[in-house]
C-alpha positions as CSV (number, residue, x, y, z in Angstrom):
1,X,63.1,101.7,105.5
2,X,63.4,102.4,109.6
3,X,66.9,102.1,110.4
4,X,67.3,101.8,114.2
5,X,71.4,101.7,114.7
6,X,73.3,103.2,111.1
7,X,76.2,101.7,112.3
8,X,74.9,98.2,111.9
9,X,73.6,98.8,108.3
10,X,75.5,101.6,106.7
11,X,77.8,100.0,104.1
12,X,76.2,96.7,104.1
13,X,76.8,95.0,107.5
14,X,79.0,95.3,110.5
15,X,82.5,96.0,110.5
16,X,85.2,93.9,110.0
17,X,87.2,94.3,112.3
18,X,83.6,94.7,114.8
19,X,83.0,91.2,113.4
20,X,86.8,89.5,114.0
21,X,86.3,90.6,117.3
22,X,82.8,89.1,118.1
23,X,83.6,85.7,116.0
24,X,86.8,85.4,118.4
25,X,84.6,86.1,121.8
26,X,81.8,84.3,120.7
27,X,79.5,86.9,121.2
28,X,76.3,87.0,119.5
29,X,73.9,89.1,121.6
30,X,72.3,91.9,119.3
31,X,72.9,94.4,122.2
32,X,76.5,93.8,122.4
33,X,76.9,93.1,118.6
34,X,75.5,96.6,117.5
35,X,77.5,98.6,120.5
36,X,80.8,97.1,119.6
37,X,80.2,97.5,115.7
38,X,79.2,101.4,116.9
39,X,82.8,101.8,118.6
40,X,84.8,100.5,115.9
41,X,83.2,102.8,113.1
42,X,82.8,105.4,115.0
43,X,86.6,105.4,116.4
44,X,87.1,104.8,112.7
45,X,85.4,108.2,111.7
46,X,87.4,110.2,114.3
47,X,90.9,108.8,113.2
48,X,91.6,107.0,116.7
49,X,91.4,103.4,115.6
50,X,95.0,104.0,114.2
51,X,95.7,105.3,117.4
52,X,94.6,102.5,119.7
53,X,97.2,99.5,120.1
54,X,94.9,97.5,122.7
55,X,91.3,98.0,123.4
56,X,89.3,96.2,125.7
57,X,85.8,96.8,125.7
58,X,84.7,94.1,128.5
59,X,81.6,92.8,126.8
60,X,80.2,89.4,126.7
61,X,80.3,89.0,130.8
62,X,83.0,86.3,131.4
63,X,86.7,86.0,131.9
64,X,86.4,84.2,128.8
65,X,85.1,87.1,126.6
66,X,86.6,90.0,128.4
67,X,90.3,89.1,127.7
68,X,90.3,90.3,123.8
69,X,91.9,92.9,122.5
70,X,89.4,94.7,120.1
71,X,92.4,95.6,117.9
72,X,93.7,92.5,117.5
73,X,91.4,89.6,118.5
74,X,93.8,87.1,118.3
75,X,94.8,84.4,121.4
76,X,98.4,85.1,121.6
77,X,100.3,87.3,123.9
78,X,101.6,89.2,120.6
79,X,98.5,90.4,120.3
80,X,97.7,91.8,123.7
81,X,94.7,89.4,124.9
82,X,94.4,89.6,128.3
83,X,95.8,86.6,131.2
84,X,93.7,87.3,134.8
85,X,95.4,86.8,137.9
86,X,94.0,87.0,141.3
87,X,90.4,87.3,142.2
88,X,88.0,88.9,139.8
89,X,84.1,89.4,139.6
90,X,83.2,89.3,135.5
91,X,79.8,90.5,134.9
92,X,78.2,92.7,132.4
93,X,79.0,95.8,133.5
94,X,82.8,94.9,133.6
95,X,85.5,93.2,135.4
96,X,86.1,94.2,138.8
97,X,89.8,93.4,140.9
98,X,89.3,92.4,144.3
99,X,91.8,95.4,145.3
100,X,94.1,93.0,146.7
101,X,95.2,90.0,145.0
102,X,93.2,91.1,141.0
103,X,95.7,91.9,137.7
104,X,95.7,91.1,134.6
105,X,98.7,91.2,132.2
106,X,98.3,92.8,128.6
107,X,101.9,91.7,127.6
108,X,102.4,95.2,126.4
109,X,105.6,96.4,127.0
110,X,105.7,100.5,126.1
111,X,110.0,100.7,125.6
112,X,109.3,98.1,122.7
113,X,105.6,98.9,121.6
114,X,105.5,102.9,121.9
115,X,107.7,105.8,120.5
116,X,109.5,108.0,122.5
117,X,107.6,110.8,124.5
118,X,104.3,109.5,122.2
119,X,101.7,107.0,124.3
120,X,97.9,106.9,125.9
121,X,97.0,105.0,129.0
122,X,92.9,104.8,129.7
123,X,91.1,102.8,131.8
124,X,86.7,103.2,132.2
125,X,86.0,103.0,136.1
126,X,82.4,102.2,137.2
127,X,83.2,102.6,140.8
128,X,82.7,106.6,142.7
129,X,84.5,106.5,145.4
130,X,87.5,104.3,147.1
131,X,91.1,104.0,147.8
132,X,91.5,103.4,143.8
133,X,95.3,103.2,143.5
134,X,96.7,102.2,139.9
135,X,94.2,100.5,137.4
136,X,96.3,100.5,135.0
137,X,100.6,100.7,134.8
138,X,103.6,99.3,134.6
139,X,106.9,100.6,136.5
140,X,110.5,99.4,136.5
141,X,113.5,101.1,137.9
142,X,116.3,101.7,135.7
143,X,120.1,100.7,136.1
144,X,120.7,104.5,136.7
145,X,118.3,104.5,139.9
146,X,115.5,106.4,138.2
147,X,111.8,105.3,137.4
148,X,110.4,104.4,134.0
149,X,106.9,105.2,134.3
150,X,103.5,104.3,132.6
151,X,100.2,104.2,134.4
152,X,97.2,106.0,135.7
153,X,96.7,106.6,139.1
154,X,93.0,107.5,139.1
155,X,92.5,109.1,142.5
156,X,91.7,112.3,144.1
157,X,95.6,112.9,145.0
158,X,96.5,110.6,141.5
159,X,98.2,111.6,138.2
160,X,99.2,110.2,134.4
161,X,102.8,109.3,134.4
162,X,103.2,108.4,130.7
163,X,106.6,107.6,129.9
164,X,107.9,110.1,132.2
165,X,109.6,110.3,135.9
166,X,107.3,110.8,138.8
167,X,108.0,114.7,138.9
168,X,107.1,114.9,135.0
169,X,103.5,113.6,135.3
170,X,100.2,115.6,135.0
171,X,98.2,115.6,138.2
172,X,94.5,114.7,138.3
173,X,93.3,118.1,139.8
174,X,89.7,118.8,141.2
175,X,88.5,114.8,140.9
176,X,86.3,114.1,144.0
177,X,84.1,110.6,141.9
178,X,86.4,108.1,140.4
179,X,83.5,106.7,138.2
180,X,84.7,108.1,135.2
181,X,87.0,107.8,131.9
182,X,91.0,108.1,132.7
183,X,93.4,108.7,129.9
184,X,96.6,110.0,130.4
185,X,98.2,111.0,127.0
186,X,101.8,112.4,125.9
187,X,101.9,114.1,122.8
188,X,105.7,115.5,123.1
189,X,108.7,115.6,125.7
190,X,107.2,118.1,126.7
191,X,103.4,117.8,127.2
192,X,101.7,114.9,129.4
193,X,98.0,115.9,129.9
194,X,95.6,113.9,132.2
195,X,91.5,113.9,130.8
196,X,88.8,112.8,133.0
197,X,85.5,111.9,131.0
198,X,87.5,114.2,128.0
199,X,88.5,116.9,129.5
200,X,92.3,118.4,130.5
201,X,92.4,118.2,134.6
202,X,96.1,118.6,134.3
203,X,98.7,118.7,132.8
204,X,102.9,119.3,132.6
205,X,105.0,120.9,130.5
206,X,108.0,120.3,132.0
207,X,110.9,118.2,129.7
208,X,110.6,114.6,130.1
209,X,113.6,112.6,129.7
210,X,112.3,109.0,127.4
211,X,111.0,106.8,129.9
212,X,109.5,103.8,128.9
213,X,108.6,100.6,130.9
214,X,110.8,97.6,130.0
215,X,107.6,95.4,131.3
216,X,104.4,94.6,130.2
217,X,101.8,96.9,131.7
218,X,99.1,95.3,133.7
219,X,95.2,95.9,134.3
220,X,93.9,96.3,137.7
221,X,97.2,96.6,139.3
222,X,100.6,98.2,138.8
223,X,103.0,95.7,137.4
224,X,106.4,96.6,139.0
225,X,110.3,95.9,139.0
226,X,111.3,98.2,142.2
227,X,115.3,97.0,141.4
228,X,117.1,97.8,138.5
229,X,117.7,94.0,138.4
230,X,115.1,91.9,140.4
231,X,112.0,89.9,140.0
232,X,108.7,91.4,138.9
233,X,106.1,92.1,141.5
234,X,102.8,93.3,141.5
235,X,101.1,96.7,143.6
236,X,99.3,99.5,144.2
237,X,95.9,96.8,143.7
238,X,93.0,98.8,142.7
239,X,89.3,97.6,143.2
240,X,87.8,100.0,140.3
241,X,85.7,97.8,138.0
242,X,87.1,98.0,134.5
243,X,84.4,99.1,131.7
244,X,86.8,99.6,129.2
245,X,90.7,100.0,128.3
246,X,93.4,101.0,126.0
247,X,96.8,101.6,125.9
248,X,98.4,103.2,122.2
249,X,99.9,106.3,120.5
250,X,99.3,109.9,122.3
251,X,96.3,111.7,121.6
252,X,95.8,115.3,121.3
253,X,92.8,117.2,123.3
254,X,90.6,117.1,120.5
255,X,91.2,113.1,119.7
256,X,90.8,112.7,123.9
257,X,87.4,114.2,124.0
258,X,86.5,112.2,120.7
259,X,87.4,109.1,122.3
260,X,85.4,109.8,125.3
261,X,82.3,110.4,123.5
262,X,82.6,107.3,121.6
263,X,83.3,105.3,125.3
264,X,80.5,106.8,126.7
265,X,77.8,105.8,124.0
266,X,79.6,102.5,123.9
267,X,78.8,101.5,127.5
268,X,75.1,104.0,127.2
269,X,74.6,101.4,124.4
270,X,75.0,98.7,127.2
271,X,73.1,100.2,129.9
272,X,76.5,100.5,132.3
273,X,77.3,104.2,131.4
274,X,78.7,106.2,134.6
């Protein structure tokens, strides 16, 4: 027999955990069915899908579709499905902030979701060039005036800050084309690395004091508390168009590069690869 995707018929069918998913966004398209069943074994195979807390993959082109979390494709804020704010374009290729009023909240908060000095931020950008910003974060000052940090800031000048102060991030060196995949990982107090498209661009190994986010981390945008004490507010808008994010445990060099590989034949699967 011709077999034209494995992943769709080894073992009998598609995943299930590919297929929770799908049933959830009511996706149905052979294109999208067989690139999302891909991602999930092969994630699988490499030992990330333990890793990954909240995946989106941006399928299915609509608001609608695009706010499940591939991990746990239920409609509750427990489990991390997406609530859009501001202006957004939804399309195939992704979902793209307007740069100015666009965020999305993931209702994952890293001091209550994440171990200490152990997370992953990542965040699929379609767009080369721009005043990107942060496309993915969260930042809240703490009652003893210093930051709690968790974002990307996917930018020529940019760095990871993952659980760290501002002076214990890794900076993104040598990036001139934002269109790319961003994960900023820490493995250890002592090791934050940034990866562009799977590979190290920087990284610190300076010792980080624990600092998680007390609020939920948001897409598009940094969500922010700049007061140890005051409302929540939203900045640093970014107008990269989102093919993909996750946020979960750290991940070493080797399971970084693994998990660009498989977001890279993901969205080559959909015609939208950068």
């Amino acid at each position: 027999m011709f077999i034209i995707n494995p992943y769709r018929f080894a073992g009998g069918g598609i995943d299930s955990n590919a297929q929770a998913f799908l049933t959830a966004a009511g996706i149905t398209d052979p294109d999208i069915v067989d690139a999302i069943n891909g991602l999930v074994v092969g994630l699988k195979a490499d030992g990330l899908w333990s890793k990954i807390q909240a995946l989106y993959p941006m399928v299915g082109g609509t608001a609608s579709t695009h706010k499940w979390n591939l991990k746990d494709p239920r409609d509750l804020d427990a489990a991390f499905r997406l609530t859009w704010n501001g202006s957004w374009t939804h399309s195939a290729t992704g979902a793209k902030p307007d740069g100015s009023t666009a965020w999305a909240d993931t209702y994952f908060v890293p001091s209550s979701r994440q171990s200490a000095f152990n997370g992953h931020c990542s965040y699929y950008s379609r767009n080369h060039y721009g005043s990107p910003n942060v496309p993915i974060g969260a930042y809240a000052l703490h009652t003893d005036g210093n930051a709690l940090l968790f974002q990307i800031n996917a930018n020529p000048s940019g760095n990871s800050i993952i659980s760290s102060l501002t002076t214990e991030s890794a900076a993104f060196t040598g990036v001139t084309d934002v269109a790319a995949f961003f994960i900023g990982s820490r493995t250890a107090n002592n090791s934050v690395i940034a990866y562009r498209n799977g590979i190290n661009c920087g990284s610190n190994t300076g010792t980080a004091s624990d600092r998680r986010p007390t609020i939920a981390v948001a897409l598009g945008a940094r969500r922010a508390r700049t007061t140890s004490s005051g409302p929540l507010s939203v900045d640093l808008w970014s107008p990269l168009e989102c093919a993909g994010a996750s946020m979960g445990a750290g991940l070493t060099p080797t399971e970084s590069a693994n998990f660009y590989t498989r977001m890279q034949a993901f969205n080559t699967a959909l015609s939208r690869q950068v």
